[in-house]
Biopython code that builds the backbone (N, CA, C, O; Angstrom):
import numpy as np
from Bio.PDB.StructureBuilder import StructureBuilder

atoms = [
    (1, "UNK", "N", (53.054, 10.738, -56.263)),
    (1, "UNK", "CA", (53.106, 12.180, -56.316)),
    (1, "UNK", "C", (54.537, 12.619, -56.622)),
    (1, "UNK", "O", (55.507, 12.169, -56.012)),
    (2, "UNK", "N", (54.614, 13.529, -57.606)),
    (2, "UNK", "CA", (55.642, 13.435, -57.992)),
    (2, "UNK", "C", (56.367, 15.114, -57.596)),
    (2, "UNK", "O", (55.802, 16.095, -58.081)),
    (3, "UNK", "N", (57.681, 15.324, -56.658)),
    (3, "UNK", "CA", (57.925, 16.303, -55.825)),
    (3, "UNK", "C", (59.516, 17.037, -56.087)),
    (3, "UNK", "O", (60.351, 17.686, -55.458)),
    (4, "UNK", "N", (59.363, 16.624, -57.060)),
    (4, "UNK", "CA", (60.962, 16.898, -58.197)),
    (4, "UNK", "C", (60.816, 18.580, -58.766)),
    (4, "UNK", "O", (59.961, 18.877, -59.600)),
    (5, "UNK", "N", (61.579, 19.392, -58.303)),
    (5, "UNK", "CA", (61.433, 20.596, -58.516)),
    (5, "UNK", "C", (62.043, 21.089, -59.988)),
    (5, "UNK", "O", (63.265, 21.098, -60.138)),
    (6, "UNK", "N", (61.255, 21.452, -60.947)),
    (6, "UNK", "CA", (61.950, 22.102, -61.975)),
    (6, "UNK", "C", (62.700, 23.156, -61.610)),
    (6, "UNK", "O", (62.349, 24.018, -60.804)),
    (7, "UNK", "N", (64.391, 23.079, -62.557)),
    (7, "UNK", "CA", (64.864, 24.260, -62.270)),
    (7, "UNK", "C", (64.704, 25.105, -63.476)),
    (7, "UNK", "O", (64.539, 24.843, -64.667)),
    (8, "UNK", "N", (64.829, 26.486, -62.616)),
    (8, "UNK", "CA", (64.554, 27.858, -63.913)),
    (8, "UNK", "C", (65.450, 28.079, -64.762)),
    (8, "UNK", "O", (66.548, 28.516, -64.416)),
    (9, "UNK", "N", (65.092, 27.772, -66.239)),
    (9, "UNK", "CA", (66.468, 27.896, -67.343)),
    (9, "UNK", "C", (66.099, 29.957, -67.374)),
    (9, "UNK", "O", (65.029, 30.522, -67.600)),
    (10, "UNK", "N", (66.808, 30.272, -67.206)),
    (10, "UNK", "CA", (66.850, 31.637, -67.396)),
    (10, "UNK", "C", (67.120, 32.108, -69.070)),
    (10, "UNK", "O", (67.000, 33.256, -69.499)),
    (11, "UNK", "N", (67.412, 31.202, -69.662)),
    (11, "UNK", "CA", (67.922, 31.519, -71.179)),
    (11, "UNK", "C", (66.764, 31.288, -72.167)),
    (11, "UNK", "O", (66.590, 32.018, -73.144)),
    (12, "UNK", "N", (65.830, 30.030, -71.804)),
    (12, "UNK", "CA", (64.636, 30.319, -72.010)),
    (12, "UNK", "C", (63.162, 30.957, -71.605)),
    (12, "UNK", "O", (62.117, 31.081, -72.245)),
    (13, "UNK", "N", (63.610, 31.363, -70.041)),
    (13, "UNK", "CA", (62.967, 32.499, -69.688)),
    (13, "UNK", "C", (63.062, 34.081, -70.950)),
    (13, "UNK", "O", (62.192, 34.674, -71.588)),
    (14, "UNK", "N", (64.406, 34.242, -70.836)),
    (14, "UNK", "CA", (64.581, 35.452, -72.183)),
    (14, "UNK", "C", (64.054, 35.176, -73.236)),
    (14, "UNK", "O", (63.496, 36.111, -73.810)),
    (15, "UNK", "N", (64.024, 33.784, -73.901)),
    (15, "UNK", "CA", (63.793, 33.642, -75.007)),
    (15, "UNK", "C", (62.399, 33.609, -75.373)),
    (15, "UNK", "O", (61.885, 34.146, -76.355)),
    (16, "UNK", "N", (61.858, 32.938, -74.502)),
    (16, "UNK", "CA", (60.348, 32.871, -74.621)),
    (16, "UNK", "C", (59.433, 34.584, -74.408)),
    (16, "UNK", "O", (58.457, 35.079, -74.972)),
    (17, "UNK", "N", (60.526, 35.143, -73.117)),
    (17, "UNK", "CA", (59.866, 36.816, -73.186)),
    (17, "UNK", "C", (59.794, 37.894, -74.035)),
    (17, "UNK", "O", (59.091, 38.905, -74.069)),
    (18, "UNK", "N", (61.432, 37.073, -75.287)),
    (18, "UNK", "CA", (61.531, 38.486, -76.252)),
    (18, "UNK", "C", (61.940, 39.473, -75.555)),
    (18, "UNK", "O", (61.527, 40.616, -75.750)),
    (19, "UNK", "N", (63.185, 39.030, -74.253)),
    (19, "UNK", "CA", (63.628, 40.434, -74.101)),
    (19, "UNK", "C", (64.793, 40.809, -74.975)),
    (19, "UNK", "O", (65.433, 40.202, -75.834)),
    (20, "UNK", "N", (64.848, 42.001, -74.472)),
    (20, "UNK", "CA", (66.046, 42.456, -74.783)),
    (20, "UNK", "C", (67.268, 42.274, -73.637)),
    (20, "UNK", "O", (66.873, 41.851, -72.550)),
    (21, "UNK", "N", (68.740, 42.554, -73.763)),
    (21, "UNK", "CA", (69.527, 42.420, -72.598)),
    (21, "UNK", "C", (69.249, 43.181, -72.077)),
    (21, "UNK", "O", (69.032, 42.835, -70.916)),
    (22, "UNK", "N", (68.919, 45.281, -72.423)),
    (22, "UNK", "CA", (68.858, 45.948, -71.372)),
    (22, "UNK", "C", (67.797, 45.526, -70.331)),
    (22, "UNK", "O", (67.926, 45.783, -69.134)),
    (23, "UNK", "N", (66.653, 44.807, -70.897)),
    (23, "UNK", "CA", (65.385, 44.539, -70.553)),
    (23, "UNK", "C", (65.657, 43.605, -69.124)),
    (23, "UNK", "O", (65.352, 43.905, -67.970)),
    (24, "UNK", "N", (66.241, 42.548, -69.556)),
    (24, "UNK", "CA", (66.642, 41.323, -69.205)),
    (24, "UNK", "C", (67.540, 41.894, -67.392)),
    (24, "UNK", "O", (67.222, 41.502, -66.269)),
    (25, "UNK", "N", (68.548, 42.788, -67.732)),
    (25, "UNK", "CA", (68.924, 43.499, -66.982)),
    (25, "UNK", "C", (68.616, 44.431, -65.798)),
    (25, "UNK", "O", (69.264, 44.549, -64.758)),
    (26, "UNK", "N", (67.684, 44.959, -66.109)),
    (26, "UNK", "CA", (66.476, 45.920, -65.920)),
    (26, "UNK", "C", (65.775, 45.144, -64.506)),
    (26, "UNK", "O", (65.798, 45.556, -63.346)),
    (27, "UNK", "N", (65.299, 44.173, -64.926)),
    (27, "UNK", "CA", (64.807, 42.637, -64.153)),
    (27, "UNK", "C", (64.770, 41.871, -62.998)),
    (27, "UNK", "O", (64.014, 41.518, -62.094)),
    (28, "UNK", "N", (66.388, 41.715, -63.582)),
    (28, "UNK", "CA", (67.463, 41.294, -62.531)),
    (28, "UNK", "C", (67.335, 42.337, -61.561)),
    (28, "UNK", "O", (66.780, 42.130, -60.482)),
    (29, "UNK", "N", (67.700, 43.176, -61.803)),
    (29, "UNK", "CA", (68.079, 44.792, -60.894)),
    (29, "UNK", "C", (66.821, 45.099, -59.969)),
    (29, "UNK", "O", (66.841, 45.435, -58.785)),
    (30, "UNK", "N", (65.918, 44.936, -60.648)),
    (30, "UNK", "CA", (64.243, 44.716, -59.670)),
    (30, "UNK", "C", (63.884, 43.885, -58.842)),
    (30, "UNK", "O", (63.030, 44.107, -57.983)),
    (31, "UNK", "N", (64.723, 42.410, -59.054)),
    (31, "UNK", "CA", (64.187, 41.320, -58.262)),
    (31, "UNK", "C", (65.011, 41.619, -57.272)),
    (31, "UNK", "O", (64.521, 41.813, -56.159)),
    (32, "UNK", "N", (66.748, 41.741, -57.512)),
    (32, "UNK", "CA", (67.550, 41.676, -56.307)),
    (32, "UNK", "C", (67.455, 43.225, -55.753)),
    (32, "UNK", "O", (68.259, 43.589, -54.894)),
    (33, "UNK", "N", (66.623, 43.977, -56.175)),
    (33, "UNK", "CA", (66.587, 45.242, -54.781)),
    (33, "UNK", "C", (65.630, 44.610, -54.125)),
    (33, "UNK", "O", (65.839, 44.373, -52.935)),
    (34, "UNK", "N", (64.246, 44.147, -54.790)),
    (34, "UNK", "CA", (63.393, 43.737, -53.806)),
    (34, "UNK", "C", (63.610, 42.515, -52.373)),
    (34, "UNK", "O", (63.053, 42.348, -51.288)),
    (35, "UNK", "N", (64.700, 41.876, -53.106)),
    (35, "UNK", "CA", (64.960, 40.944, -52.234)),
    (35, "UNK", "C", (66.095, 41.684, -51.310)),
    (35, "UNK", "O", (66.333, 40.980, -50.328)),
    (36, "UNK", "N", (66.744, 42.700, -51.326)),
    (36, "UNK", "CA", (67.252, 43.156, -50.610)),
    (36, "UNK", "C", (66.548, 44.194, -49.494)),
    (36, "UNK", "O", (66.922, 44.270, -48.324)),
    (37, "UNK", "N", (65.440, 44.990, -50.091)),
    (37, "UNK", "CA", (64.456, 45.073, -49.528)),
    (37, "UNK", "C", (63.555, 44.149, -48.332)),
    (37, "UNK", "O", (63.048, 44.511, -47.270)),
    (38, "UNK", "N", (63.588, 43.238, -48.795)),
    (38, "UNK", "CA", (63.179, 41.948, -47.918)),
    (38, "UNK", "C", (64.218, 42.101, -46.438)),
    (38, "UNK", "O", (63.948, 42.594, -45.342)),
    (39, "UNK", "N", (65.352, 41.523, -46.898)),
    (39, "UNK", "CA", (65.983, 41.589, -46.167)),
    (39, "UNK", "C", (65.966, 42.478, -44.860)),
    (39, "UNK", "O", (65.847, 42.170, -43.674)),
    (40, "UNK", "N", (66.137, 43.762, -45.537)),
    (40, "UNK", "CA", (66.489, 44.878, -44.389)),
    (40, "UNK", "C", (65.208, 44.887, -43.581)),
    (40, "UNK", "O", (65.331, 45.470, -42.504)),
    (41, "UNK", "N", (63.953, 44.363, -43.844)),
    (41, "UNK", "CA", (62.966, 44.810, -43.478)),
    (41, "UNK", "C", (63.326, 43.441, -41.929)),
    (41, "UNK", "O", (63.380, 43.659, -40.718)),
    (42, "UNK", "N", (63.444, 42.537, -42.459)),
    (42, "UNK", "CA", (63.960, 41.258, -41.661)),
    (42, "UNK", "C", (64.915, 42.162, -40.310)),
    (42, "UNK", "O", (64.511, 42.611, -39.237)),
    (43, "UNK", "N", (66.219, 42.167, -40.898)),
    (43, "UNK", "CA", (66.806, 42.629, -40.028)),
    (43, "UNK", "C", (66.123, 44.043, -38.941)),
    (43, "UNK", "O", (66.650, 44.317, -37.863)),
    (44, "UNK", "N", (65.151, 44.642, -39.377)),
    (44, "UNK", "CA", (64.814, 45.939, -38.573)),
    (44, "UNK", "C", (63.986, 45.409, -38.041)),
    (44, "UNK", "O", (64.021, 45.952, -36.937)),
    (45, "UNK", "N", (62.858, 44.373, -37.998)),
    (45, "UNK", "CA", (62.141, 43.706, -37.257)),
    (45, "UNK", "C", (62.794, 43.058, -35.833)),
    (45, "UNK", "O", (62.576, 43.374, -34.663)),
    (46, "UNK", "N", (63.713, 41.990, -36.425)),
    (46, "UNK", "CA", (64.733, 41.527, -34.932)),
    (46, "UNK", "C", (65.094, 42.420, -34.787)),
    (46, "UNK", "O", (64.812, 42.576, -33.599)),
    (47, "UNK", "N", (65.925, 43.915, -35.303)),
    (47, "UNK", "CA", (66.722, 44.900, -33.941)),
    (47, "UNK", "C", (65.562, 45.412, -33.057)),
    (47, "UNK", "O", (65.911, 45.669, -31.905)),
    (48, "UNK", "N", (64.229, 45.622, -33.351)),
    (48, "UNK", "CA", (63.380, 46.253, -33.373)),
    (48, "UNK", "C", (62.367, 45.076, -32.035)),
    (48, "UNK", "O", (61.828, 45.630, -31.077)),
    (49, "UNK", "N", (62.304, 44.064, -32.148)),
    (49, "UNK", "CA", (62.125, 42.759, -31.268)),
    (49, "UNK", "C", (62.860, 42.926, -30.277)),
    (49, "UNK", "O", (62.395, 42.929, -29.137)),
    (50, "UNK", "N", (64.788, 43.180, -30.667)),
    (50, "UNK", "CA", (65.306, 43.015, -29.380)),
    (50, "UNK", "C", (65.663, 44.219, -29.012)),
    (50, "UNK", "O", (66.444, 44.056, -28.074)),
    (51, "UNK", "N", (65.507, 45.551, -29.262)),
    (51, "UNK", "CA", (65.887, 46.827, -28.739)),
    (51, "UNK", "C", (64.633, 47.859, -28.387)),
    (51, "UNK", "O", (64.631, 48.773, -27.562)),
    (52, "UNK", "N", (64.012, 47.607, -28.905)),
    (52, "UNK", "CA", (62.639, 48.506, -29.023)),
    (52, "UNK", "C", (61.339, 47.891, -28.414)),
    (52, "UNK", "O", (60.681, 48.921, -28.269)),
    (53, "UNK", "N", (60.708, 47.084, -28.056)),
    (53, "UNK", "CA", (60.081, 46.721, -27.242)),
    (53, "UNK", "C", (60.293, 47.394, -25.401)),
    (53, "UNK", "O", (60.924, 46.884, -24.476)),
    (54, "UNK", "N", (59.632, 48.446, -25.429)),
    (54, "UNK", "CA", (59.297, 48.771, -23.805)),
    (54, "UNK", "C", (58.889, 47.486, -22.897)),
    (54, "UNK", "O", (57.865, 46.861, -22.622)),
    (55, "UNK", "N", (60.472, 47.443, -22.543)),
    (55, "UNK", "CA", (60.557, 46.789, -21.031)),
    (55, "UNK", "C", (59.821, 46.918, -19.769)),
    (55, "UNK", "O", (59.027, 47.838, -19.964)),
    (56, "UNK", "N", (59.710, 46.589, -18.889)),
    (56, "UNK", "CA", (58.567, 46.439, -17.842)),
    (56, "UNK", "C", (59.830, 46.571, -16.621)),
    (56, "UNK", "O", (60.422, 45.568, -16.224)),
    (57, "UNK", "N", (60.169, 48.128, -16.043)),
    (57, "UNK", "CA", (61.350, 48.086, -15.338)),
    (57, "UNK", "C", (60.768, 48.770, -13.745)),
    (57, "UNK", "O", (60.372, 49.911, -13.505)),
    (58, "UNK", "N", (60.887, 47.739, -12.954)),
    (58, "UNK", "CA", (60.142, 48.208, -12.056)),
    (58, "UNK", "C", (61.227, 48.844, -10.630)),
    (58, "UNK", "O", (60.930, 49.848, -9.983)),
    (59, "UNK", "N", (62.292, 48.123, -10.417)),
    (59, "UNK", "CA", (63.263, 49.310, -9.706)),
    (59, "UNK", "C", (64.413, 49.313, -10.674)),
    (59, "UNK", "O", (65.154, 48.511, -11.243)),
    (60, "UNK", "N", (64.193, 50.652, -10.581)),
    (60, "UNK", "CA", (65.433, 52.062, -11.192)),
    (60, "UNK", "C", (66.363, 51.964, -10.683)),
    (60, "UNK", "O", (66.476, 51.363, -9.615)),
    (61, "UNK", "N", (67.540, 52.664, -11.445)),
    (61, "UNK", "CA", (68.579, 53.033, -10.762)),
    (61, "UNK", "C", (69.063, 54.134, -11.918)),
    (61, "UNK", "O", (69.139, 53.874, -13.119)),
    (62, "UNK", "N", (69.429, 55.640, -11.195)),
    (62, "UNK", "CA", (69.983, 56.593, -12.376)),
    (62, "UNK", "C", (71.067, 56.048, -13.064)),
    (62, "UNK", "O", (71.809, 55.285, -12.446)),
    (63, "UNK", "N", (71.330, 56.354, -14.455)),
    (63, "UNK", "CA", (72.587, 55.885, -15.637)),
    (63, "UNK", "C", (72.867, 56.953, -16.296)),
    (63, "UNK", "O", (71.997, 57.253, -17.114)),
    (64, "UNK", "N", (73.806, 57.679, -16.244)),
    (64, "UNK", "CA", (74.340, 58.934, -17.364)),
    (64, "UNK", "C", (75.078, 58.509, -18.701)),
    (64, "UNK", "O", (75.865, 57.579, -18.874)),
    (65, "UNK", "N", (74.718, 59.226, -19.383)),
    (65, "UNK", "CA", (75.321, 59.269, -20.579)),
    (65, "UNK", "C", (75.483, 60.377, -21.331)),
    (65, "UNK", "O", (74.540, 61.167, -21.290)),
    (66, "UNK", "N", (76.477, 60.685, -22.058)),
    (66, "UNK", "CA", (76.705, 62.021, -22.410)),
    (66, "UNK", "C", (75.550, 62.683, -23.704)),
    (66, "UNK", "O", (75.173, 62.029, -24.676)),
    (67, "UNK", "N", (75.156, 64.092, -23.398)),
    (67, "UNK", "CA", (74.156, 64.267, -24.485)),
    (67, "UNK", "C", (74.505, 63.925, -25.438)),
    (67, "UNK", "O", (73.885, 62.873, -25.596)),
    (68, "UNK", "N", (75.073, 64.062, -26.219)),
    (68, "UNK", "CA", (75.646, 63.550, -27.626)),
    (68, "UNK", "C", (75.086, 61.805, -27.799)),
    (68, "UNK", "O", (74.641, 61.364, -28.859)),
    (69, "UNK", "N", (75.216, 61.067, -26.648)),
    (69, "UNK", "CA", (74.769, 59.660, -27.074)),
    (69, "UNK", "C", (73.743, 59.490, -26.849)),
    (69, "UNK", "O", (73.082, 58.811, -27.634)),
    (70, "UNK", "N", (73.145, 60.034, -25.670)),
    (70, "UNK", "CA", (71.154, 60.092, -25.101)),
    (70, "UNK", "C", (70.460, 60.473, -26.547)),
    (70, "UNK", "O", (69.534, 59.798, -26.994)),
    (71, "UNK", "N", (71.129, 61.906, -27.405)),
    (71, "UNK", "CA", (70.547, 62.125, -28.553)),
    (71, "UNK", "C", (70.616, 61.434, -29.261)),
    (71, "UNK", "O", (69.746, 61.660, -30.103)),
    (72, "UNK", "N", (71.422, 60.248, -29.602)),
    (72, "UNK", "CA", (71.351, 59.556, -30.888)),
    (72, "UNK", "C", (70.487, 58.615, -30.909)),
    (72, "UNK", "O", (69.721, 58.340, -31.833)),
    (73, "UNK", "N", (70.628, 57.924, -29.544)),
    (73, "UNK", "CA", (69.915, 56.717, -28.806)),
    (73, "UNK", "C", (68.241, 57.599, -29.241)),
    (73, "UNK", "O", (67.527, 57.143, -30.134)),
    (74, "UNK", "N", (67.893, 58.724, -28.533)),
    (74, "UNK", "CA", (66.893, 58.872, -28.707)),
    (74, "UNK", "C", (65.845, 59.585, -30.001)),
    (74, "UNK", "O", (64.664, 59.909, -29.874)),
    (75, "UNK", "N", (66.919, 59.719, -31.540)),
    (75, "UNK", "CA", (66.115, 59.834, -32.051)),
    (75, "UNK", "C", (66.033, 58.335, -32.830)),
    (75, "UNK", "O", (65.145, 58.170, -33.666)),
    (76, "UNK", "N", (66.926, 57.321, -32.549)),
    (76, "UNK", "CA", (66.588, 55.957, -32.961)),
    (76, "UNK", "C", (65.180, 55.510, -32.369)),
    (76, "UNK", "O", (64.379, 54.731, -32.886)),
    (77, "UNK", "N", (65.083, 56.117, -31.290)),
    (77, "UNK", "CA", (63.794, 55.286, -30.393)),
    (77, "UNK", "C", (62.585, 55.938, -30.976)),
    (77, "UNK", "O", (61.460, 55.440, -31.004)),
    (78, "UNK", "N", (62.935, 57.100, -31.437)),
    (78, "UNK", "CA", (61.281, 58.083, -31.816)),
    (78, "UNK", "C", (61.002, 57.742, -33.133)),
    (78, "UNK", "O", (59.833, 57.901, -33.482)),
    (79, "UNK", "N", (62.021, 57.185, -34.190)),
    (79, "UNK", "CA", (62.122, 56.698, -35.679)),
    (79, "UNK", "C", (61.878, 55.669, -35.788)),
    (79, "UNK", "O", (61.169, 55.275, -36.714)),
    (80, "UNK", "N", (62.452, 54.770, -34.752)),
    (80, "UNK", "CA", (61.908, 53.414, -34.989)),
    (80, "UNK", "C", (61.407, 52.432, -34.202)),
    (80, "UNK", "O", (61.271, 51.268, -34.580)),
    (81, "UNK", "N", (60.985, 53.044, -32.592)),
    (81, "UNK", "CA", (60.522, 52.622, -31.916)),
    (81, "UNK", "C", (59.043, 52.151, -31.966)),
    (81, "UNK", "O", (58.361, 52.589, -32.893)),
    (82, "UNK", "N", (58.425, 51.232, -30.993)),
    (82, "UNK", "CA", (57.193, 50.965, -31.041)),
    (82, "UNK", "C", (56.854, 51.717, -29.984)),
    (82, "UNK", "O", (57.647, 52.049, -29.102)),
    (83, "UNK", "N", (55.249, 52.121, -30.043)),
    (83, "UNK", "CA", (54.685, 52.919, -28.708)),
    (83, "UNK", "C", (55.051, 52.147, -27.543)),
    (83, "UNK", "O", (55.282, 50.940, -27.457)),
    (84, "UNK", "N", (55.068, 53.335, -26.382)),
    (84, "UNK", "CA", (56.077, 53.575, -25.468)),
    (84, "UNK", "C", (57.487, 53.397, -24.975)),
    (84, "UNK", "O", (58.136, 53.357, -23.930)),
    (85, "UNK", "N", (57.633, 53.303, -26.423)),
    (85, "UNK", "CA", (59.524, 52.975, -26.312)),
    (85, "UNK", "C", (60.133, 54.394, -26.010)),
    (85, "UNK", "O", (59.577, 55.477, -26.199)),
    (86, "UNK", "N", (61.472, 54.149, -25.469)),
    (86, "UNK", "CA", (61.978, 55.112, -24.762)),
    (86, "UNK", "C", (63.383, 55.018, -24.392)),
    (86, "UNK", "O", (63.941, 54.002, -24.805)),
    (87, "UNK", "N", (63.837, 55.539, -23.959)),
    (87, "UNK", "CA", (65.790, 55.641, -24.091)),
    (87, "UNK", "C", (66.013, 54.862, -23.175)),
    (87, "UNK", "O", (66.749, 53.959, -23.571)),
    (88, "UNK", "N", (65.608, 54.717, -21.645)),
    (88, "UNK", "CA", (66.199, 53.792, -21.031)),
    (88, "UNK", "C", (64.717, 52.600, -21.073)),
    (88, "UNK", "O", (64.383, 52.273, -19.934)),
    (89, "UNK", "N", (64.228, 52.238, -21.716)),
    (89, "UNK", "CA", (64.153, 51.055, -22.443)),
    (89, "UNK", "C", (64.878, 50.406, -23.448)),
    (89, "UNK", "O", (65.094, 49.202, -23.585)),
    (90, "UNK", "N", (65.315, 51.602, -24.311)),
    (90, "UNK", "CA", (66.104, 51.098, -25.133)),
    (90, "UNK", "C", (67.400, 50.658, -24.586)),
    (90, "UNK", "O", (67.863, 49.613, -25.043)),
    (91, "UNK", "N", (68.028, 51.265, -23.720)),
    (91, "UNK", "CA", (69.393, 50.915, -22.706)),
    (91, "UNK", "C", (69.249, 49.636, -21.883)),
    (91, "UNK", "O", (70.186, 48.841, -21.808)),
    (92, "UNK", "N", (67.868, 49.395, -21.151)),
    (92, "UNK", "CA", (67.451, 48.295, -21.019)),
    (92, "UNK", "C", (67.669, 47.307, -21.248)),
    (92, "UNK", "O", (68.388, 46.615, -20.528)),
    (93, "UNK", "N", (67.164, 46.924, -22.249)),
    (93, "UNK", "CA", (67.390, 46.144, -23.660)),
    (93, "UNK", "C", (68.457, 45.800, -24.440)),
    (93, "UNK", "O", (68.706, 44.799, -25.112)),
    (94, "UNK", "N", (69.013, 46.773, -24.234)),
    (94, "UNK", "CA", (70.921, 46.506, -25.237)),
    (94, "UNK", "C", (71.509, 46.027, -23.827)),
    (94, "UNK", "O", (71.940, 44.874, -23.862)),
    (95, "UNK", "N", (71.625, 46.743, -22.471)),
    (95, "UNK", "CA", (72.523, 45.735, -21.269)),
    (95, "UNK", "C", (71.694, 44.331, -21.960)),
    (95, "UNK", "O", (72.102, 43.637, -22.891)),
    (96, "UNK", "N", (70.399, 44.173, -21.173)),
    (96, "UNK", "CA", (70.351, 42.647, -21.231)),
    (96, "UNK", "C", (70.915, 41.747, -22.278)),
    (96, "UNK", "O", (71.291, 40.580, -22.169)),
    (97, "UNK", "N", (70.896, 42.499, -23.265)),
    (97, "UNK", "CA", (71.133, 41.018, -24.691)),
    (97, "UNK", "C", (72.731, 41.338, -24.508)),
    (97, "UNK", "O", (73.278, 40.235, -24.516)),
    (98, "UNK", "N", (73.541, 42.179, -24.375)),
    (98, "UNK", "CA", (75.011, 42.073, -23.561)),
    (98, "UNK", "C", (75.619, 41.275, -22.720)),
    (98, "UNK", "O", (76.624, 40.578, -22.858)),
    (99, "UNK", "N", (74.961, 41.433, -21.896)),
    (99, "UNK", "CA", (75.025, 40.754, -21.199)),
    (99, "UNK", "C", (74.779, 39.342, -21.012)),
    (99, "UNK", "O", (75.396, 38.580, -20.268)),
    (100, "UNK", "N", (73.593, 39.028, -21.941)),
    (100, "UNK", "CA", (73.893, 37.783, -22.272)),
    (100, "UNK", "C", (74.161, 37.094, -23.021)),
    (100, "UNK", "O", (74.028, 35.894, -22.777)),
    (101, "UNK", "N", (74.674, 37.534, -24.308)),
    (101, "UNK", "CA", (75.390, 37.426, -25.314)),
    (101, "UNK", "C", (76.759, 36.923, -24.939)),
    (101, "UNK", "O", (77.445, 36.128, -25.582)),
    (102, "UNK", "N", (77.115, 37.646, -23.532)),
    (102, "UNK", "CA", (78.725, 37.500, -23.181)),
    (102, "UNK", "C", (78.933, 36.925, -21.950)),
    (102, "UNK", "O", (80.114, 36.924, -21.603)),
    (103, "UNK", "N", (77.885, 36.272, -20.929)),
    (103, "UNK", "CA", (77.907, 35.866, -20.157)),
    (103, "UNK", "C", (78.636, 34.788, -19.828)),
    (103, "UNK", "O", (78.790, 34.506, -18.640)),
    (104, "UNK", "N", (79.147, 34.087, -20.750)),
    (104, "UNK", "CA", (79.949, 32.732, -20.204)),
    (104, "UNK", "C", (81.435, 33.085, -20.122)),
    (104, "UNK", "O", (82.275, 32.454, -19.481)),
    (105, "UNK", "N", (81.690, 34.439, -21.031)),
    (105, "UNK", "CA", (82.943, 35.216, -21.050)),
    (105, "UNK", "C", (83.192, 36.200, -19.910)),
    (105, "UNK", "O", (84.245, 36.380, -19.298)),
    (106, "UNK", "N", (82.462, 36.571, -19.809)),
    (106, "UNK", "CA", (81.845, 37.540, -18.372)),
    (106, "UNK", "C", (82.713, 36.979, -17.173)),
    (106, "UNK", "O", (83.575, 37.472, -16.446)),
    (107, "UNK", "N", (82.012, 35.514, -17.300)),
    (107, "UNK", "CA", (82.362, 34.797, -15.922)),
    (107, "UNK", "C", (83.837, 33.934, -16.036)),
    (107, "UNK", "O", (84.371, 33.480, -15.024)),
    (108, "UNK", "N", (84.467, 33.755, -17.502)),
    (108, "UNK", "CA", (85.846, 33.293, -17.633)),
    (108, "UNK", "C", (86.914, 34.493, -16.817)),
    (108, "UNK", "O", (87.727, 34.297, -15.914)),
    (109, "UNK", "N", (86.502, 35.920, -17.609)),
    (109, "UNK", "CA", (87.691, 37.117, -17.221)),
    (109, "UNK", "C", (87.314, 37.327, -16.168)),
    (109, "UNK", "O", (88.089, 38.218, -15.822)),
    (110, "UNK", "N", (86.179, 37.037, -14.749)),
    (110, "UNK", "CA", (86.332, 37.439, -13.483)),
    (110, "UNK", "C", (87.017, 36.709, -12.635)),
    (110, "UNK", "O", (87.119, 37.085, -11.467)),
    (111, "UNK", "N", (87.659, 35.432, -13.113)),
    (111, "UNK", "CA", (88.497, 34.515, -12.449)),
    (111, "UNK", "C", (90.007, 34.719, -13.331)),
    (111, "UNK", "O", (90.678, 33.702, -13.508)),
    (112, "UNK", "N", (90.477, 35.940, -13.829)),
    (112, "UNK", "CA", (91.599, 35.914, -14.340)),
    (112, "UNK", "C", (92.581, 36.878, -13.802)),
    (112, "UNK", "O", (93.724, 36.916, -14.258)),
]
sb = StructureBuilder()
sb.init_structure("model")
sb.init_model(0)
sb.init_chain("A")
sb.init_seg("    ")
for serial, (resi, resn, name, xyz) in enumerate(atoms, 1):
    if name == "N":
        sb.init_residue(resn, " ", resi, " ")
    sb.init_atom(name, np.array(xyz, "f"), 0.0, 1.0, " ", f" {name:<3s}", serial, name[0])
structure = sb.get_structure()
């Protein structure tokens, strides 16, 4: 079985299509938005995995934050949240991955 990947001559891709350069151009410009497209969709899924998923928070404790940031926080959560997401879920969610993102540093600067 033979598992040898042809690579894509792009010069006879053109040649065989009869494009033109603007054409040819045109193309290019379609594949790499879509794949950039791809992308972002990627990335809003994981922020969206790790920020937006309603947490399961069973003792509270009040947290202030100034309106100006509750509002921003909360029209991120109504735009791109999943049902029952919510501001201090979303706050939730950003401490924890903080927190453990930085935890081994956490515990270096409390002995300094």
């Amino acid at each position: 079985m033979n598992t040898t990947k042809k690579e894509f001559d792009i010069s006879k891709y053109i040649e065989q299509a009869n494009l033109s350069p603007k054409q040819v151009s045109e193309r290019i410009q379609k594949i790499a938005a879509k794949k950039a497209t791809s992308k972002e969709q990627i990335a809003l899924q994981k922020y969206q995995e790790m920020f937006l998923i309603p947490p399961k928070i069973t003792d509270r404790k009040t947290v202030y934050l100034s309106c100006e940031t509750r509002d921003k926080i909360d029209k991120i959560v109504r735009k791109l949240g999943m049902r029952g997401a919510s501001v201090s879920g979303f706050i939730e969610n950003m401490a924890k991955n903080h927190l453990k993102q930085y935890e081994s540093k956490l515990s270096q600067w409390k002995k300094l």
